[in-house]
C-alpha positions as CSV (number, residue, x, y, z in Angstrom):
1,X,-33.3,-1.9,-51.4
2,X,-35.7,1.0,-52.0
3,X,-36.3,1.9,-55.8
4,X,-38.3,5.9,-55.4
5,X,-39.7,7.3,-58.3
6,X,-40.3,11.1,-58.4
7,X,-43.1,13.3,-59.8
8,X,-44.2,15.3,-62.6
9,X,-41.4,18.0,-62.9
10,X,-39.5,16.5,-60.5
11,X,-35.9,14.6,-60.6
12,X,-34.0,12.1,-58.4
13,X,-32.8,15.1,-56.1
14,X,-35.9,15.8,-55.7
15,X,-36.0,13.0,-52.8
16,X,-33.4,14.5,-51.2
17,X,-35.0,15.9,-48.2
18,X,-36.6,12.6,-47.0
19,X,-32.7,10.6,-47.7
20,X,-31.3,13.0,-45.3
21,X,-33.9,12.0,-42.4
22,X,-34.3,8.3,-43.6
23,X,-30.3,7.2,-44.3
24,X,-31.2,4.1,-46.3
25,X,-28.9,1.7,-46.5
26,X,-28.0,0.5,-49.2
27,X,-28.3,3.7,-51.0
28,X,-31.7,3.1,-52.8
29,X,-32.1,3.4,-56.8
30,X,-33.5,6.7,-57.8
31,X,-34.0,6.6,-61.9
32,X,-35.0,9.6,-63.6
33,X,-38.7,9.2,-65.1
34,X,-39.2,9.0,-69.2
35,X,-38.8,13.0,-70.4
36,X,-36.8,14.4,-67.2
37,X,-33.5,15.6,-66.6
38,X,-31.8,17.0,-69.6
39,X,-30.6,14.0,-71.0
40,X,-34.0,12.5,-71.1
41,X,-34.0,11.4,-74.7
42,X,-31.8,8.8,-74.0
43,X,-34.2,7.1,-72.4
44,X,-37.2,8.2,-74.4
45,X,-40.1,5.8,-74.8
46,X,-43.2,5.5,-76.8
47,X,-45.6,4.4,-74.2
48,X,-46.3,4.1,-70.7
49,X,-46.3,0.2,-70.7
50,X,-42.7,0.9,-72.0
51,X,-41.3,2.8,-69.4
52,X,-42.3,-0.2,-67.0
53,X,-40.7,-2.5,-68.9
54,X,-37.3,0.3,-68.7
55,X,-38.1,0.0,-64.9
56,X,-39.1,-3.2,-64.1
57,X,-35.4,-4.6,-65.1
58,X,-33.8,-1.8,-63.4
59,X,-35.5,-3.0,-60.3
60,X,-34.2,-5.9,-61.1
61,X,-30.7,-5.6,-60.0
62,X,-32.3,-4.3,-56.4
63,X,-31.2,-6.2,-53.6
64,X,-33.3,-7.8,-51.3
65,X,-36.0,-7.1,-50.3
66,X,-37.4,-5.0,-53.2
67,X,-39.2,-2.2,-51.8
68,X,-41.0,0.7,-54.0
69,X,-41.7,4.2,-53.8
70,X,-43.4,6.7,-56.1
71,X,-45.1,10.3,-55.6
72,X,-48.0,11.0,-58.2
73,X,-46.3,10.4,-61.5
74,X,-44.1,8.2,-60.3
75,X,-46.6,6.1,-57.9
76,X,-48.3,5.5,-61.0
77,X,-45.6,4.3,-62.8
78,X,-44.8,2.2,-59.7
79,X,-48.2,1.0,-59.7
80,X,-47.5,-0.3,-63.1
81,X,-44.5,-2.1,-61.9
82,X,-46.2,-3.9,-59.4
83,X,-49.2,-4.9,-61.9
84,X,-46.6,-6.3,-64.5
85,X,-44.5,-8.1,-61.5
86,X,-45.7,-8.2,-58.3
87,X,-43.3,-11.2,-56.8
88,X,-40.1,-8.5,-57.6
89,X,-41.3,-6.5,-54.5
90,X,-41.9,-7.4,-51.0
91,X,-43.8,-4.1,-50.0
92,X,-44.4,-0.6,-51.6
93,X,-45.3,3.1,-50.5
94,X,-47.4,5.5,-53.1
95,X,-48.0,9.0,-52.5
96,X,-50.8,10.5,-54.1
97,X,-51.7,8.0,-56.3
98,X,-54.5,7.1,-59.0
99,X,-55.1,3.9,-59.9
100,X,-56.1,4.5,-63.0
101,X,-59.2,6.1,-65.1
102,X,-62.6,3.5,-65.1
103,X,-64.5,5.2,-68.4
104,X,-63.6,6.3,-72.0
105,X,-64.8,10.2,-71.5
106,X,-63.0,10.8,-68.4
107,X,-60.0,9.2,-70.4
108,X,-60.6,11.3,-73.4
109,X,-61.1,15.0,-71.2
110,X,-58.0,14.0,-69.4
111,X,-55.9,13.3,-72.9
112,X,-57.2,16.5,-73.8
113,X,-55.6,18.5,-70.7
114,X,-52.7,17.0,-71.1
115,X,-52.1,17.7,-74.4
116,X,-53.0,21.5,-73.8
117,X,-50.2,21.3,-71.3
118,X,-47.7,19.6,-73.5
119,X,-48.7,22.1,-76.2
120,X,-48.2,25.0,-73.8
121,X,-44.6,23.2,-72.9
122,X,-44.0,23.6,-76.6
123,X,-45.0,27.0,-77.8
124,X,-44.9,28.9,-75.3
125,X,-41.8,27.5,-72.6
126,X,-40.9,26.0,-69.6
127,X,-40.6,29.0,-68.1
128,X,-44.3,29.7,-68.7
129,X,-45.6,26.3,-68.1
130,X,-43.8,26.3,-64.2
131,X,-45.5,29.1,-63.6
132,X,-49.2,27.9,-64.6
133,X,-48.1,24.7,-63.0
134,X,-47.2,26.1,-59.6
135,X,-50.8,28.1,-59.3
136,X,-53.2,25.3,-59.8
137,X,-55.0,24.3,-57.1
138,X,-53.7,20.9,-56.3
139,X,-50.5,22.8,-54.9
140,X,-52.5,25.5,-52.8
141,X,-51.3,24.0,-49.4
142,X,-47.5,24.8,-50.7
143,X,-48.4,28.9,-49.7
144,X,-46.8,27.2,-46.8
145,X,-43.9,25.9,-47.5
146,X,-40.4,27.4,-46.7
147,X,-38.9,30.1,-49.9
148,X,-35.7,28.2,-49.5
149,X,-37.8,24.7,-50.2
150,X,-40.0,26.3,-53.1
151,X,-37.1,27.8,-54.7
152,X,-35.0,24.3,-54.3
153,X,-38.3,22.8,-56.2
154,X,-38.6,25.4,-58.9
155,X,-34.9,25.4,-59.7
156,X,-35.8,21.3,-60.2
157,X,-38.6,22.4,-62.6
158,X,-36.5,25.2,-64.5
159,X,-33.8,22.2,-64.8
160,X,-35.9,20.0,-67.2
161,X,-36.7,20.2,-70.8
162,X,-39.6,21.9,-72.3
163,X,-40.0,19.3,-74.9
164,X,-38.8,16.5,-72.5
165,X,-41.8,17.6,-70.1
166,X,-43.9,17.1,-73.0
167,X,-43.3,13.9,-74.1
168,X,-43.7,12.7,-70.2
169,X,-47.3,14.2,-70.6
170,X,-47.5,12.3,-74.5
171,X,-46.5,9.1,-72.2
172,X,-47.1,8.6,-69.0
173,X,-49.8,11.3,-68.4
174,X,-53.2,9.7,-66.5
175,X,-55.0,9.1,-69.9
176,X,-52.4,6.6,-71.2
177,X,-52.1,4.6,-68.0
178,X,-54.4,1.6,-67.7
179,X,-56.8,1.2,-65.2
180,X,-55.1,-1.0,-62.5
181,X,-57.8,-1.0,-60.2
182,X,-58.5,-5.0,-61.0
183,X,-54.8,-5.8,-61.2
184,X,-54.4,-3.8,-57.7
185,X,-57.1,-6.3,-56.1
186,X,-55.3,-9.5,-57.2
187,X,-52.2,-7.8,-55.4
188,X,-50.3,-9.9,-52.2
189,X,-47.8,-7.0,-51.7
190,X,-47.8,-5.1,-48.5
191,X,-49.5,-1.2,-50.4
192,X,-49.2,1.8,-47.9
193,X,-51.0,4.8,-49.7
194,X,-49.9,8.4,-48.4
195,X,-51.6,11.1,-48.7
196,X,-52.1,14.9,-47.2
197,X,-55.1,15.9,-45.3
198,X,-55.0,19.2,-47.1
199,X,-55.4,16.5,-50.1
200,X,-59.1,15.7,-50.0
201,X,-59.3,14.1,-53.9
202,X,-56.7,11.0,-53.6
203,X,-57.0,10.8,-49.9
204,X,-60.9,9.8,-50.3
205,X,-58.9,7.7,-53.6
206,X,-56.7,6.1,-50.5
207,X,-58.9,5.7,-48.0
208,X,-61.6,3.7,-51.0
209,X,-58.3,1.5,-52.2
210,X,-57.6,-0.1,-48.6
211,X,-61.2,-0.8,-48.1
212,X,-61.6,-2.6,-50.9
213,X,-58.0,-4.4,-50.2
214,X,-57.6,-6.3,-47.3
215,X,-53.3,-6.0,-48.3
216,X,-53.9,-1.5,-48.7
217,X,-53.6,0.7,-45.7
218,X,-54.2,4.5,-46.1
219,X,-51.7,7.1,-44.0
220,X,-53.2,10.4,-44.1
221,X,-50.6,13.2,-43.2
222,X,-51.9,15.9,-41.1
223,X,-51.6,19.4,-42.7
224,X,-49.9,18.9,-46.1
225,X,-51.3,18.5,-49.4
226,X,-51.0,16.7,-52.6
227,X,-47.0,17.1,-52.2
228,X,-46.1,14.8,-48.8
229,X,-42.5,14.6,-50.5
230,X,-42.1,18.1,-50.2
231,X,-44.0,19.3,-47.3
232,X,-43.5,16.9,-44.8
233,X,-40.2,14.8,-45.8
234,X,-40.0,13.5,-42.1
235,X,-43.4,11.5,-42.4
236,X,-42.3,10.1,-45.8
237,X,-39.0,9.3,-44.3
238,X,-40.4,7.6,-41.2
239,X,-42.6,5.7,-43.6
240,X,-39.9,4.4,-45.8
241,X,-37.9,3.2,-42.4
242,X,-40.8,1.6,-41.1
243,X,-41.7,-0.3,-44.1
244,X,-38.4,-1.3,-44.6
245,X,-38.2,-2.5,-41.1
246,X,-41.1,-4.5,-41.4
247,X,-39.7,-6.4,-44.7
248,X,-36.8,-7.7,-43.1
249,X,-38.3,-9.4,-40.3
């Protein structure tokens, strides 16, 4: 049973696209992250180690095998999973993921972009903030992307919570993660990392990761960018099939 954790700004229907070309089965656990969805103060949390404790014993109840999913956000969230309990999953599939900052000032400049962002969420909207958010330059590649898919994806982002979105920065933004490069090394489960092409950042990220571990391989999507989820739901589904496949023998 697949457990897929969404991005930034996202929501569990944000997967939809790659469910509809992947028909998992069973139907795979798809949680909201800490400060999504309207109702996300009832499952507020103070911390990022936290929020994979919340996860880890909702993953729990998975049936066998365990397999893990998360885009950006969420593959670093999933990355936390499988540092605190590696023997609950037999294989996993992050999508633009960072494994964590390695130095204090890189930690501090990034705390301090993510609280201008969670202080923009707070005075001056969400309406405001998803339209900053949708120009920077990590989401250049979506200029082509269907109208019908980028107004599916903003109607996700108008859905949330300004101050929910705000304490997802507060919580799980890159600064408060750890660095799980170490913990990533000690690793026996199966780690594909996805990426776009149009991606250059986390692909060279990626492509570092599996050659330093002999259990990470790097899939590069041709033509897509930071968002594989969106842009190319196929690949992600075929990946999720195959990976699957592979687990149970």
């Amino acid at each position: 049973m697949w457990m897929l954790l969404h991005g930034f700004t996202g929501a569990p229907r944000s997967w939809n696209p790659v469910l509809a070309r992947a028909q998992l089965d069973p139907p795979p656990l798809i949680p909201a992250l800490a400060g999504h969805e309207r109702d996300w103060h009832t499952r507020d949390v103070e911390s990022f180690e936290n929020e994979v404790t919340r996860l880890v014993s909702l993953a729990s109840s998975a049936t066998q095998p365990r397999l893990l999913c998360g885009y950006s956000m969420g593959a670093r969230v999933a990355l936390g999973l499988l540092a605190r309990q590696p023997h609950l999953f037999d294989a996993a599939l992050l999508i633009g993921v960072h494994p964590g900052l390695t130095d204090a000032e890189a930690r501090t400049e990034r705390h301090e972009l993510d609280a201008s962002r969670a202080q923009t969420l707070r005075e001056k909207g969400l309406e405001a903030f998803v339209a900053a958010w949708e120009g920077t330059p990590l989401f250049a590649s979506q200029r082509d992307v269907s109208r019908d898919v980028l107004a599916e994806q903003r109607d996700v982002r108008l859905a949330q919570d300004a101050e929910g979105l705000a304490r997802a920065l507060d919580v799980l933004g890159l600064a408060e993660m750890p660095d799980y490069r170490r913990a990533m090394a000690s690793l026996k489960v199966p780690i594909t990392l996805m990426t776009g092409s149009l991606d250059s950042k986390f692909s060279g990220i990626a492509k570092s990761l599996a050659k330093e571990n002999a259990h990470v391989d790097a899939e590069v999507v041709d033509g897509v960018g930071h968002n594989v989820v969106l842009e190319a739901p196929a690949a992600v589904a075929a990946a999720l099939t195959s990976i699957e496949d592979r687990a149970r023998g």
